[in-house]
PyMOL Python script that loads the backbone (N, CA, C, O; Angstrom):
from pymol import cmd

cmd.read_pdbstr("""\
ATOM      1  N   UNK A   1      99.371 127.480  35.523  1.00  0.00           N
ATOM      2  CA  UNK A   1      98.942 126.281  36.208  1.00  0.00           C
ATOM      3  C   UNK A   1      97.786 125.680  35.420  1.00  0.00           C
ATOM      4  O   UNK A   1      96.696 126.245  35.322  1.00  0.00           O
ATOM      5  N   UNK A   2      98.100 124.407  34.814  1.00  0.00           N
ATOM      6  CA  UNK A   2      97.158 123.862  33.722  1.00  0.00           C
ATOM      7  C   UNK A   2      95.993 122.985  34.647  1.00  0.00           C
ATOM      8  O   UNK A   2      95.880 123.258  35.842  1.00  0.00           O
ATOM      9  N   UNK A   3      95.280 122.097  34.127  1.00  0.00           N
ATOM     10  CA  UNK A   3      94.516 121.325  34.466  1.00  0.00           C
ATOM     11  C   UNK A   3      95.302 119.717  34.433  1.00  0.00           C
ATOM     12  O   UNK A   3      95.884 119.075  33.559  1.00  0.00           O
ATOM     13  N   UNK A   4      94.992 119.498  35.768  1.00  0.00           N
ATOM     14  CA  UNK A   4      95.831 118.065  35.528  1.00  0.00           C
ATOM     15  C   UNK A   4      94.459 116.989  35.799  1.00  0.00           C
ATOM     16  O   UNK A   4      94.313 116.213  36.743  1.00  0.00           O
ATOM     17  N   UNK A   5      93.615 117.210  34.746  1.00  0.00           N
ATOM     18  CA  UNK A   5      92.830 115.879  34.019  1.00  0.00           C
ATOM     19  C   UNK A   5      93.463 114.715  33.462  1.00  0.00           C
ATOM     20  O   UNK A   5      94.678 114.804  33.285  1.00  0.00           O
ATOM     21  N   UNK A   6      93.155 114.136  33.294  1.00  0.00           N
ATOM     22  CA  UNK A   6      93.592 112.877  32.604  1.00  0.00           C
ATOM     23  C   UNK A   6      93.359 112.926  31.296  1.00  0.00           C
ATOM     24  O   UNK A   6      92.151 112.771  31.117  1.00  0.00           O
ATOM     25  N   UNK A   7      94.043 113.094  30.106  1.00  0.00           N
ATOM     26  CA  UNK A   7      94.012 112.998  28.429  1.00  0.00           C
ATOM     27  C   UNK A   7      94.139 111.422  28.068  1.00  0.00           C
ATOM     28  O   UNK A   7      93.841 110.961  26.966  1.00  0.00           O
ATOM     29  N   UNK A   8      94.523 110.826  28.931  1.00  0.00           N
ATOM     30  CA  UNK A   8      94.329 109.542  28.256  1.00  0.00           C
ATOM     31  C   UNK A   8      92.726 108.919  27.871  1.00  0.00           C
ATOM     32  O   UNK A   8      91.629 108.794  28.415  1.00  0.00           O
ATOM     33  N   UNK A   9      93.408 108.624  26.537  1.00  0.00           N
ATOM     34  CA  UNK A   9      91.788 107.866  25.603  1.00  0.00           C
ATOM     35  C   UNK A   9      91.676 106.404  26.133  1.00  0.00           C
ATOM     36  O   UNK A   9      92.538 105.915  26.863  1.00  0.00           O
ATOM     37  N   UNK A  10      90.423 105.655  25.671  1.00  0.00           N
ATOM     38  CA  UNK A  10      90.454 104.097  25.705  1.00  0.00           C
ATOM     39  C   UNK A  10      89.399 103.960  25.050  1.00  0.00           C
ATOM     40  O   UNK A  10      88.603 104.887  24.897  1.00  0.00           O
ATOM     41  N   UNK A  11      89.224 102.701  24.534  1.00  0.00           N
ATOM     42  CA  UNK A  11      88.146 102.027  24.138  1.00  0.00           C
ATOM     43  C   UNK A  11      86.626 102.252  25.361  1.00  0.00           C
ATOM     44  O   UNK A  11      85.424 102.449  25.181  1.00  0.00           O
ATOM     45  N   UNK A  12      87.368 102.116  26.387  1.00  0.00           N
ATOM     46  CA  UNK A  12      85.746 101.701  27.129  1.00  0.00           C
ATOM     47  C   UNK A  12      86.030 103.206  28.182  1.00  0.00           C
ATOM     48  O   UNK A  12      87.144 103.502  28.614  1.00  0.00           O
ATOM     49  N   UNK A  13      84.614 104.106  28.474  1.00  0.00           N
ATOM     50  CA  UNK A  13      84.759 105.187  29.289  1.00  0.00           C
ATOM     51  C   UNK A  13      85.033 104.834  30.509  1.00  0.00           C
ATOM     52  O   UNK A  13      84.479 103.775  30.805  1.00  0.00           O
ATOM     53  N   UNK A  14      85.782 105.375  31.492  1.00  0.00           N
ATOM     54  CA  UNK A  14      85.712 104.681  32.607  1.00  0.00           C
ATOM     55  C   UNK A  14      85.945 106.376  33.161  1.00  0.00           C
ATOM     56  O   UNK A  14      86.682 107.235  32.677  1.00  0.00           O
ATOM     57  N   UNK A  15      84.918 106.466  34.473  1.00  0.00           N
ATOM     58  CA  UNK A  15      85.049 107.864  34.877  1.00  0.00           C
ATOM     59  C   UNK A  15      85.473 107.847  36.155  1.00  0.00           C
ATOM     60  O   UNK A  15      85.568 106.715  36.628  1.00  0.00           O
ATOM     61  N   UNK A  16      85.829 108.968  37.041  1.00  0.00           N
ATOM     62  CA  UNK A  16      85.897 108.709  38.600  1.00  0.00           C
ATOM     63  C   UNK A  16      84.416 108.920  39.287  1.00  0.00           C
ATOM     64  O   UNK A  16      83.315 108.858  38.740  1.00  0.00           O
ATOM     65  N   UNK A  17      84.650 109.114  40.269  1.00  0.00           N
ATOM     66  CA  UNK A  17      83.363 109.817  41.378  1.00  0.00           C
ATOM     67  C   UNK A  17      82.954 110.824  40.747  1.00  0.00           C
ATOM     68  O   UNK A  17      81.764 110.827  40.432  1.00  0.00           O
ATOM     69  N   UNK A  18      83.814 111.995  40.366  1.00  0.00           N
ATOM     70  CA  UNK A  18      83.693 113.630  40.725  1.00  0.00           C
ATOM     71  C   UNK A  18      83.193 113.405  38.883  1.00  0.00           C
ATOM     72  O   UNK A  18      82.166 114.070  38.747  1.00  0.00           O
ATOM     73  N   UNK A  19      83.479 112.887  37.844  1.00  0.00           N
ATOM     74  CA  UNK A  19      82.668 112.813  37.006  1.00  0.00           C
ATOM     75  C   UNK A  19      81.150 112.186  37.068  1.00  0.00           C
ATOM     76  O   UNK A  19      80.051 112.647  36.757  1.00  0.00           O
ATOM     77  N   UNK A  20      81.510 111.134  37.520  1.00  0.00           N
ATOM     78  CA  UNK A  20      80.082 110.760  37.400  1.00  0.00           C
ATOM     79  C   UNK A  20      78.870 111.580  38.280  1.00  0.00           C
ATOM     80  O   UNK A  20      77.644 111.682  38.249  1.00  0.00           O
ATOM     81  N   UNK A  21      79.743 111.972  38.892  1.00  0.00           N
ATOM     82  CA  UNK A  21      78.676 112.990  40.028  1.00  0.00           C
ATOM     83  C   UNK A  21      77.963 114.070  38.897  1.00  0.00           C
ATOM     84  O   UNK A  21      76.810 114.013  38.469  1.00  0.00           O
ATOM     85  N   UNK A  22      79.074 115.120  38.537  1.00  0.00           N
ATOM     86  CA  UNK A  22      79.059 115.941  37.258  1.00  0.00           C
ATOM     87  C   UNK A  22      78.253 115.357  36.273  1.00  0.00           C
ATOM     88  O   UNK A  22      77.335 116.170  36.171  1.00  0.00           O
ATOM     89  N   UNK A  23      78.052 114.523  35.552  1.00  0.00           N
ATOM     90  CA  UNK A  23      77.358 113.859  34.680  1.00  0.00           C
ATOM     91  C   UNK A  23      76.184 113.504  35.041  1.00  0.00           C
ATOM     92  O   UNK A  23      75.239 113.789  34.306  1.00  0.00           O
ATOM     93  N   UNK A  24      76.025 112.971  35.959  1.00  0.00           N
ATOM     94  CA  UNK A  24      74.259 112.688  36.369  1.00  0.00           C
ATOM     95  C   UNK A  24      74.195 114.101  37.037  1.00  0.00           C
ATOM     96  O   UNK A  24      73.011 113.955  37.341  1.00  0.00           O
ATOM     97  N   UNK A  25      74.445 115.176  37.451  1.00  0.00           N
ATOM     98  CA  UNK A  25      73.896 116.377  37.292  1.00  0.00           C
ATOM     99  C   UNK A  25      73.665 116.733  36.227  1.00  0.00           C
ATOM    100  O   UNK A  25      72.487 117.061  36.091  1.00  0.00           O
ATOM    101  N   UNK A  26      74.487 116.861  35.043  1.00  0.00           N
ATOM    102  CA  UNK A  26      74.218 117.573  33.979  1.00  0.00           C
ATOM    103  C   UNK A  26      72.662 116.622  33.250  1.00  0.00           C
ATOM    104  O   UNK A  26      71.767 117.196  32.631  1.00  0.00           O
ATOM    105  N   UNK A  27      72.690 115.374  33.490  1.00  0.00           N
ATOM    106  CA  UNK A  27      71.885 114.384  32.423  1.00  0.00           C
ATOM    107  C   UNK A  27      70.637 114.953  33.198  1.00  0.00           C
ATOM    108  O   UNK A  27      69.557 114.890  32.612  1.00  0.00           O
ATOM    109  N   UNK A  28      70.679 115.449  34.336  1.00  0.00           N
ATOM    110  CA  UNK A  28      69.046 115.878  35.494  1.00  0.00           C
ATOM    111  C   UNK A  28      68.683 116.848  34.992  1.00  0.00           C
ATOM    112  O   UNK A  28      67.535 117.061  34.601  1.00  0.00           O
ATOM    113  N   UNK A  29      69.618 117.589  34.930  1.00  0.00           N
ATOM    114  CA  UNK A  29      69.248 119.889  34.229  1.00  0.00           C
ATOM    115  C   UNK A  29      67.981 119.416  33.227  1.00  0.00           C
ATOM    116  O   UNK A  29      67.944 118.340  32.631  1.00  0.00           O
ATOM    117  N   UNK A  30      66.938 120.479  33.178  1.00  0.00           N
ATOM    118  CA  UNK A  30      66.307 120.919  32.289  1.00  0.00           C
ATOM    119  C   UNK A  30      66.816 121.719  31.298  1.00  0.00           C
ATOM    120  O   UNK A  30      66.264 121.823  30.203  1.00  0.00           O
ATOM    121  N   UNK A  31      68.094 122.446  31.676  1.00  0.00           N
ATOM    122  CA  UNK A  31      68.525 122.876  30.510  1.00  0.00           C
ATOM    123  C   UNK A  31      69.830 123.377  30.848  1.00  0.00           C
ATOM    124  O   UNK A  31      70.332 123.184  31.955  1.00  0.00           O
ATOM    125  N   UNK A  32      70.398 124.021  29.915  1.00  0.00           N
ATOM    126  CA  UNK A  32      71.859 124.110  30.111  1.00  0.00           C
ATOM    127  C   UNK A  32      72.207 124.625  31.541  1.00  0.00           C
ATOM    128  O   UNK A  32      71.258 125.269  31.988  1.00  0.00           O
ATOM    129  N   UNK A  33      73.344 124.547  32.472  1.00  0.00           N
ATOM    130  CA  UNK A  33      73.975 124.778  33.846  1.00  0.00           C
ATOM    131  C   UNK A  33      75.227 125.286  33.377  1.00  0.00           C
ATOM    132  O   UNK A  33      75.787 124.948  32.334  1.00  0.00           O
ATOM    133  N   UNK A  34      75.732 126.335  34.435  1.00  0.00           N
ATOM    134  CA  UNK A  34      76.929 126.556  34.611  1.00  0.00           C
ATOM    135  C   UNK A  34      77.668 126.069  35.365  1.00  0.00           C
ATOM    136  O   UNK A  34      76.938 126.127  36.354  1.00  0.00           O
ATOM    137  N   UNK A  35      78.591 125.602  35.730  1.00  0.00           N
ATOM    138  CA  UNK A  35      79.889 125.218  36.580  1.00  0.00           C
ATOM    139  C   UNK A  35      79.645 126.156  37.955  1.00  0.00           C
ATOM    140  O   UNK A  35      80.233 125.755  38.960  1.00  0.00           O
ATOM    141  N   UNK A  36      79.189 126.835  38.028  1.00  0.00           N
ATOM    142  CA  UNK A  36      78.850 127.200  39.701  1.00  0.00           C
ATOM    143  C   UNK A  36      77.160 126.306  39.988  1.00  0.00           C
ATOM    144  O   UNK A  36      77.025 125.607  40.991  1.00  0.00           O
ATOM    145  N   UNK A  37      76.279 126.436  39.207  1.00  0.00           N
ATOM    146  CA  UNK A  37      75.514 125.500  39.453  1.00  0.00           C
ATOM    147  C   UNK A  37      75.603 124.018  39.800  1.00  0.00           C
ATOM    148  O   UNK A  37      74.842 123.500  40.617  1.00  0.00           O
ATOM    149  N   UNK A  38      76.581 123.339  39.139  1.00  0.00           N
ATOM    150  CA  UNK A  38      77.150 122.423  39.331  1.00  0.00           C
ATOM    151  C   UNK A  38      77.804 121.903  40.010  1.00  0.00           C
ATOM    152  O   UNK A  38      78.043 120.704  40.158  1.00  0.00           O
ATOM    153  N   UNK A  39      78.297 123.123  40.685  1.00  0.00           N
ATOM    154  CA  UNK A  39      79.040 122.673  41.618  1.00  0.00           C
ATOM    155  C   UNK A  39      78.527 122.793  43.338  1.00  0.00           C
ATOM    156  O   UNK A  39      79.150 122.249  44.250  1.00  0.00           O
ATOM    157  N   UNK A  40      77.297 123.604  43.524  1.00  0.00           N
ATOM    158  CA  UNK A  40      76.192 123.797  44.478  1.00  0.00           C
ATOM    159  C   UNK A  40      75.673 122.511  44.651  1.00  0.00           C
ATOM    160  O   UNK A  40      75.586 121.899  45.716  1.00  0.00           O
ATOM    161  N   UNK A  41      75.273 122.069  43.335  1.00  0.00           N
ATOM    162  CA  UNK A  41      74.358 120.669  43.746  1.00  0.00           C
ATOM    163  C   UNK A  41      74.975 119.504  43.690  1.00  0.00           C
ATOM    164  O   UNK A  41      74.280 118.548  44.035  1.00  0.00           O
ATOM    165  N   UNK A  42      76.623 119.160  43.198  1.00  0.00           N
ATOM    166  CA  UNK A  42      77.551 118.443  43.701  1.00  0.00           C
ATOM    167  C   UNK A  42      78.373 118.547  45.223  1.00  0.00           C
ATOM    168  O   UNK A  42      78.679 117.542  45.863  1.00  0.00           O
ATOM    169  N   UNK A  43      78.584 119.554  45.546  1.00  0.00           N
ATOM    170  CA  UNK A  43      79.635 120.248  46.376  1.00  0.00           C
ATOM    171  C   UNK A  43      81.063 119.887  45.990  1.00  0.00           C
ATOM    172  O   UNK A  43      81.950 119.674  46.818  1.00  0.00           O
ATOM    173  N   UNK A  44      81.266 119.816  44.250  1.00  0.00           N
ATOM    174  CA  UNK A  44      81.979 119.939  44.337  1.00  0.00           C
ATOM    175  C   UNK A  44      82.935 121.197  43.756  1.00  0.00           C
ATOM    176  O   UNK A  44      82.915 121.676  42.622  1.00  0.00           O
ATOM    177  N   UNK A  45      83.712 121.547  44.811  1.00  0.00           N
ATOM    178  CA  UNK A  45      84.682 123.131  44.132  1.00  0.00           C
ATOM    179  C   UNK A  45      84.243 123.257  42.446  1.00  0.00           C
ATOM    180  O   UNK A  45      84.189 122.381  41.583  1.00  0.00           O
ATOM    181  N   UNK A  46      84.008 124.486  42.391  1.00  0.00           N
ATOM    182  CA  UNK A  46      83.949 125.232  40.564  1.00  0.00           C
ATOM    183  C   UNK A  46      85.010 124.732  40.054  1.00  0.00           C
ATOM    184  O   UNK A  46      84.993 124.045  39.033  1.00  0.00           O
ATOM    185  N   UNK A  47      85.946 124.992  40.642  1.00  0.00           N
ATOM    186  CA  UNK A  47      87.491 124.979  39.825  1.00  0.00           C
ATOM    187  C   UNK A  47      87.596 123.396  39.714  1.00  0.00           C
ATOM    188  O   UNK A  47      88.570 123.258  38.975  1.00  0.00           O
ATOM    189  N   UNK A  48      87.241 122.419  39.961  1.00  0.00           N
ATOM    190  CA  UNK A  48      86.987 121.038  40.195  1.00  0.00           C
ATOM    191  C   UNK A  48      85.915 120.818  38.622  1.00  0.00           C
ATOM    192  O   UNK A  48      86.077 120.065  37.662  1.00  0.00           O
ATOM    193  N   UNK A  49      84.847 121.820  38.919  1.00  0.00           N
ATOM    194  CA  UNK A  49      84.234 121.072  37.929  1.00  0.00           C
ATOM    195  C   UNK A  49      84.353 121.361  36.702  1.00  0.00           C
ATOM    196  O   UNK A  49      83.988 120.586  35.818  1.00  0.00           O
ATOM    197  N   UNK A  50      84.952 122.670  36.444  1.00  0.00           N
ATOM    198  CA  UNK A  50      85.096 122.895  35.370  1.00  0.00           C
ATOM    199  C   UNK A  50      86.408 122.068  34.660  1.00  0.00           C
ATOM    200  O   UNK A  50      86.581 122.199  33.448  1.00  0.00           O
ATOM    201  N   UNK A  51      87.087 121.433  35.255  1.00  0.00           N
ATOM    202  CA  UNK A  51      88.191 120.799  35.245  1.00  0.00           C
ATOM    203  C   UNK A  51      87.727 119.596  34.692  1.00  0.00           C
ATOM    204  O   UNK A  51      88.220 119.210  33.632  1.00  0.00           O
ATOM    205  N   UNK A  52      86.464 118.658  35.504  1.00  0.00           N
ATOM    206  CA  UNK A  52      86.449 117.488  34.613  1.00  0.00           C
ATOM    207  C   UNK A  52      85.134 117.927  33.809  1.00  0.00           C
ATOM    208  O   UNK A  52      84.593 117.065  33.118  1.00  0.00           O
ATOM    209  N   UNK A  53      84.723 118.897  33.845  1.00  0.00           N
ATOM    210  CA  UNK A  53      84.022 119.186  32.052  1.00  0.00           C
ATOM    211  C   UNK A  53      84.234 119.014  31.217  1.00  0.00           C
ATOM    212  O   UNK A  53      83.557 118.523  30.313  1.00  0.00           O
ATOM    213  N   UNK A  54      85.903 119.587  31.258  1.00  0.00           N
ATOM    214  CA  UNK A  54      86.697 119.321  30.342  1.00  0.00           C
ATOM    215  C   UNK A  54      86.842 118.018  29.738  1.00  0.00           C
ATOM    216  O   UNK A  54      86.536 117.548  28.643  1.00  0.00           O
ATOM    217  N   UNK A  55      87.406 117.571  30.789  1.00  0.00           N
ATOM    218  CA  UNK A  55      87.270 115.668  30.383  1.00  0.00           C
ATOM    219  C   UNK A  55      86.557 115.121  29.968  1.00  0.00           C
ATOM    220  O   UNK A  55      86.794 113.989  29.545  1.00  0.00           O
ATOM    221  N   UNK A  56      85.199 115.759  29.895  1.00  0.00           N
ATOM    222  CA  UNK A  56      83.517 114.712  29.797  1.00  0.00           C
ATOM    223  C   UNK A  56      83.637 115.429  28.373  1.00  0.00           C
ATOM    224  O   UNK A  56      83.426 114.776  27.351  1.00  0.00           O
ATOM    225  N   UNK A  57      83.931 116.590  28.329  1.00  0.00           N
ATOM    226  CA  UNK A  57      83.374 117.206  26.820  1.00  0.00           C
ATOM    227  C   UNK A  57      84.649 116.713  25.525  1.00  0.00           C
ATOM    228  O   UNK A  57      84.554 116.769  24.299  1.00  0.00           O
ATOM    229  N   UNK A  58      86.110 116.110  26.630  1.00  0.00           N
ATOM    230  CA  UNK A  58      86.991 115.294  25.166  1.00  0.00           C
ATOM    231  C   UNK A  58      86.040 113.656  24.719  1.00  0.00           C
ATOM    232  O   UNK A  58      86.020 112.936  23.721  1.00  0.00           O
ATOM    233  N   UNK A  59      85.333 113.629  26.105  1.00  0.00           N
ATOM    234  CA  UNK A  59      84.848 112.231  25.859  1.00  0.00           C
ATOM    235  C   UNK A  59      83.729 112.199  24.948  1.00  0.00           C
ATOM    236  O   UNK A  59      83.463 111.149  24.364  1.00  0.00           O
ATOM    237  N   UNK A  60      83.014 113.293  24.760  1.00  0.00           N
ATOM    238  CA  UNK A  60      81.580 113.470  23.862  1.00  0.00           C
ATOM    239  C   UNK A  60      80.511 113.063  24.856  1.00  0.00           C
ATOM    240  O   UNK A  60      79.461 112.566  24.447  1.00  0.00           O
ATOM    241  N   UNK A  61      80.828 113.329  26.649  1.00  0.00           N
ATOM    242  CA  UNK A  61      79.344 112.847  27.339  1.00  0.00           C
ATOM    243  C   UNK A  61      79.281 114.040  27.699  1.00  0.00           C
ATOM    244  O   UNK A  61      78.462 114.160  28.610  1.00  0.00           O
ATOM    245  N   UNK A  62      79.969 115.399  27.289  1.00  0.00           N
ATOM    246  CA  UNK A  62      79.006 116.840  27.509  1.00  0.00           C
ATOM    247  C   UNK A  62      79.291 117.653  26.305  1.00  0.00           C
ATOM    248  O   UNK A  62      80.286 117.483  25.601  1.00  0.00           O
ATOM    249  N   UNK A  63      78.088 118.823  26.034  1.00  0.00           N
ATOM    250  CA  UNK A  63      78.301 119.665  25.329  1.00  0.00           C
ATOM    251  C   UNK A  63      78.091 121.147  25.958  1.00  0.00           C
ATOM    252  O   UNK A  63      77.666 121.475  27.066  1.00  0.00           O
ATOM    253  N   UNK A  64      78.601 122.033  24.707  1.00  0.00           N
ATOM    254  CA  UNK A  64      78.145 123.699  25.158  1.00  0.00           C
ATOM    255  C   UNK A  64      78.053 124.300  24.577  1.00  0.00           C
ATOM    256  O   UNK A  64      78.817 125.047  23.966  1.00  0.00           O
ATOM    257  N   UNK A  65      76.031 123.968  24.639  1.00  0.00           N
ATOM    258  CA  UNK A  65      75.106 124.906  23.618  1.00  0.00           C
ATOM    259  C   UNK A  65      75.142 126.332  23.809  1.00  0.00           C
ATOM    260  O   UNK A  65      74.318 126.949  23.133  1.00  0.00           O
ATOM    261  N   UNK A  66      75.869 126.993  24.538  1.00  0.00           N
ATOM    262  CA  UNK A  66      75.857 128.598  25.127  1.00  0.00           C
ATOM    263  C   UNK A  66      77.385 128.540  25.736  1.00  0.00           C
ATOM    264  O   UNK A  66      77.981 127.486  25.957  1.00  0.00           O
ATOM    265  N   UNK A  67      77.948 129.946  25.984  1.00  0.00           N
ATOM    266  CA  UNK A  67      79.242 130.119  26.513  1.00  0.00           C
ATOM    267  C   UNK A  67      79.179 129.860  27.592  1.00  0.00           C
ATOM    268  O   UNK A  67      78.275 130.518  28.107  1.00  0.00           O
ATOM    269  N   UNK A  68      79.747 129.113  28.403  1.00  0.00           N
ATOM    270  CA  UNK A  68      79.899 128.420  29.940  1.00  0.00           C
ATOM    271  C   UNK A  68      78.763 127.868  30.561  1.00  0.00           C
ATOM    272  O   UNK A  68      78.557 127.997  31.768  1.00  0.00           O
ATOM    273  N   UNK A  69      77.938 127.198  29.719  1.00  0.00           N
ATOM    274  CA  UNK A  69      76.884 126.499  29.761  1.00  0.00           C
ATOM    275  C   UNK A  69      76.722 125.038  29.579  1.00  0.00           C
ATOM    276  O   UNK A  69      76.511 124.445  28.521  1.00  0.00           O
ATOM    277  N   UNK A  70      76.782 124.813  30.126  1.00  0.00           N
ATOM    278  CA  UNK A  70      76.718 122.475  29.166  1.00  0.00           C
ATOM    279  C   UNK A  70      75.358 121.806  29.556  1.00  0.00           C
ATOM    280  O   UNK A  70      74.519 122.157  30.385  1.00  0.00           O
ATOM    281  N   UNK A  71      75.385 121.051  28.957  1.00  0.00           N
ATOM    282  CA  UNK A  71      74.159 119.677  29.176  1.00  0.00           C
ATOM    283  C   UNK A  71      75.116 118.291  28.770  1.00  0.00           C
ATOM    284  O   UNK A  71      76.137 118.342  28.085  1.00  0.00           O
ATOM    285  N   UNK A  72      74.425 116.850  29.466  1.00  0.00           N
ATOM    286  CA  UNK A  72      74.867 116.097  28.739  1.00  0.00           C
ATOM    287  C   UNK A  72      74.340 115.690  27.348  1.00  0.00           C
ATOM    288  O   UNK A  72      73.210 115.807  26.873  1.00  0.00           O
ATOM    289  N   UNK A  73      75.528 115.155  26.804  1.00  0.00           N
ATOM    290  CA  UNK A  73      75.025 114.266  25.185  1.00  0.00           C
ATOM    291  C   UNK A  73      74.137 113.345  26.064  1.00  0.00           C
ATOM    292  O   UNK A  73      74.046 113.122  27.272  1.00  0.00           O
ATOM    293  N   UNK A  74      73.342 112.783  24.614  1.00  0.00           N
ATOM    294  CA  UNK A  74      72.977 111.462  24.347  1.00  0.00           C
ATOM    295  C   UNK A  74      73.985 110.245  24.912  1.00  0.00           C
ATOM    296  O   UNK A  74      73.518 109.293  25.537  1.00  0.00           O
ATOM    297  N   UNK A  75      74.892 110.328  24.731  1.00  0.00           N
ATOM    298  CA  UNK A  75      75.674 109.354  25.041  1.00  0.00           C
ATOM    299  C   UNK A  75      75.981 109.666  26.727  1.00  0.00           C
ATOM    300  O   UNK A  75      75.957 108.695  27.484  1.00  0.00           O
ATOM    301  N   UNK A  76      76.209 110.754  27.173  1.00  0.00           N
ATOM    302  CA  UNK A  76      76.147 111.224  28.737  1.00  0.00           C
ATOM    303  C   UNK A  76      75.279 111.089  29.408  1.00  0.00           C
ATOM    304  O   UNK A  76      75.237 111.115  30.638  1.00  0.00           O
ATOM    305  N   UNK A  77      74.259 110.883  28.451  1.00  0.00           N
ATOM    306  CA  UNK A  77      72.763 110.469  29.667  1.00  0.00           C
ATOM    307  C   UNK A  77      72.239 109.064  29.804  1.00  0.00           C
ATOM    308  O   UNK A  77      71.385 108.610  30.565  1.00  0.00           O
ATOM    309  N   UNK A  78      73.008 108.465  28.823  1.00  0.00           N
ATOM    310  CA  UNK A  78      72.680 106.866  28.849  1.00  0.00           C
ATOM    311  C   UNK A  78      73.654 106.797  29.782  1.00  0.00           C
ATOM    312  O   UNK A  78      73.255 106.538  30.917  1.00  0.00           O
ATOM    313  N   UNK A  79      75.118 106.995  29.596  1.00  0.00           N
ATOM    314  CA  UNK A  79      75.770 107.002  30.861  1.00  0.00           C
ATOM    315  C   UNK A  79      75.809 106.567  31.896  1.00  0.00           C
ATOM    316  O   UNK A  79      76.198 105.525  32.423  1.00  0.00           O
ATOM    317  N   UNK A  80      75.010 108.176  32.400  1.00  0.00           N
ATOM    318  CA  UNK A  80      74.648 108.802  33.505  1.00  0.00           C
ATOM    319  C   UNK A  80      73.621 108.027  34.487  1.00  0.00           C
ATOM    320  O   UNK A  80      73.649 108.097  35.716  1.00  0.00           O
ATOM    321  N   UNK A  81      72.361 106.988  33.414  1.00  0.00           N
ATOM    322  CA  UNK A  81      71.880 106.560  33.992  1.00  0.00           C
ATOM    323  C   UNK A  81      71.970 105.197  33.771  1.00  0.00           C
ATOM    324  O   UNK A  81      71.034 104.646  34.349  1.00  0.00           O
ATOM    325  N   UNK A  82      72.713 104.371  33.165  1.00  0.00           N
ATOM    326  CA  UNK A  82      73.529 103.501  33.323  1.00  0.00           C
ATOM    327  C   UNK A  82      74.498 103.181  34.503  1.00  0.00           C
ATOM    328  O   UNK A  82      74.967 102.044  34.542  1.00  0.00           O
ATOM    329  N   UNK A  83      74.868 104.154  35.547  1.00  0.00           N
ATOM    330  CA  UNK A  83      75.894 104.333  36.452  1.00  0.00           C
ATOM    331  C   UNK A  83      75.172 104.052  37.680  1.00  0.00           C
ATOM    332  O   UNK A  83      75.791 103.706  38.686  1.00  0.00           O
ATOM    333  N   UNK A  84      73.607 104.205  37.672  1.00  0.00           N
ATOM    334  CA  UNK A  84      72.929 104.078  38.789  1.00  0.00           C
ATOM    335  C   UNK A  84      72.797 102.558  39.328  1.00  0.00           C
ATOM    336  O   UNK A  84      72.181 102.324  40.368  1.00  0.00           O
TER     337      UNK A  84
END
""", "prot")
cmd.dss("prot")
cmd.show_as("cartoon", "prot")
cmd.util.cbc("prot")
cmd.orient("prot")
């Protein structure tokens, strides 16, 4: 049972809720979070977030400086607070 994210690319990012939620968490962290952290201060399900991590990290608005760890990019935190 795979992840049914969305692989489609585009010119312009366009995210849902449950990313952008994910993303202005990650752009807040002081430092890297795990996907259960993330998902405490979203509410949204682990298995949810690690799902559109995925998506944010094909997009280049997350990275993972440590094994199951992320922060946002530069480009995820302009984003992130761009979205507000």
């Amino acid at each position: 049972m795979g992840c049914k994210c969305s692989s489609r690319k585009s010119s312009q990012i366009s995210l849902t809720e449950e990313q952008q939620k994910i993303l202005k968490a990650l752009a807040e962290a002081a430092e890297p979070v795990a996907c259960r952290d993330i998902s405490e201060s979203t509410g949204i399900p682990s298995k949810s977030v690690s799902c559109r991590i995925k998506s944010l990290r094909n997009k280049g608005l997350v990275d993972s400086p440590q094994r199951c760890r992320y922060v946002a990019t530069d480009s995820g935190r302009s984003l992130a607070a761009s979205s507000c």
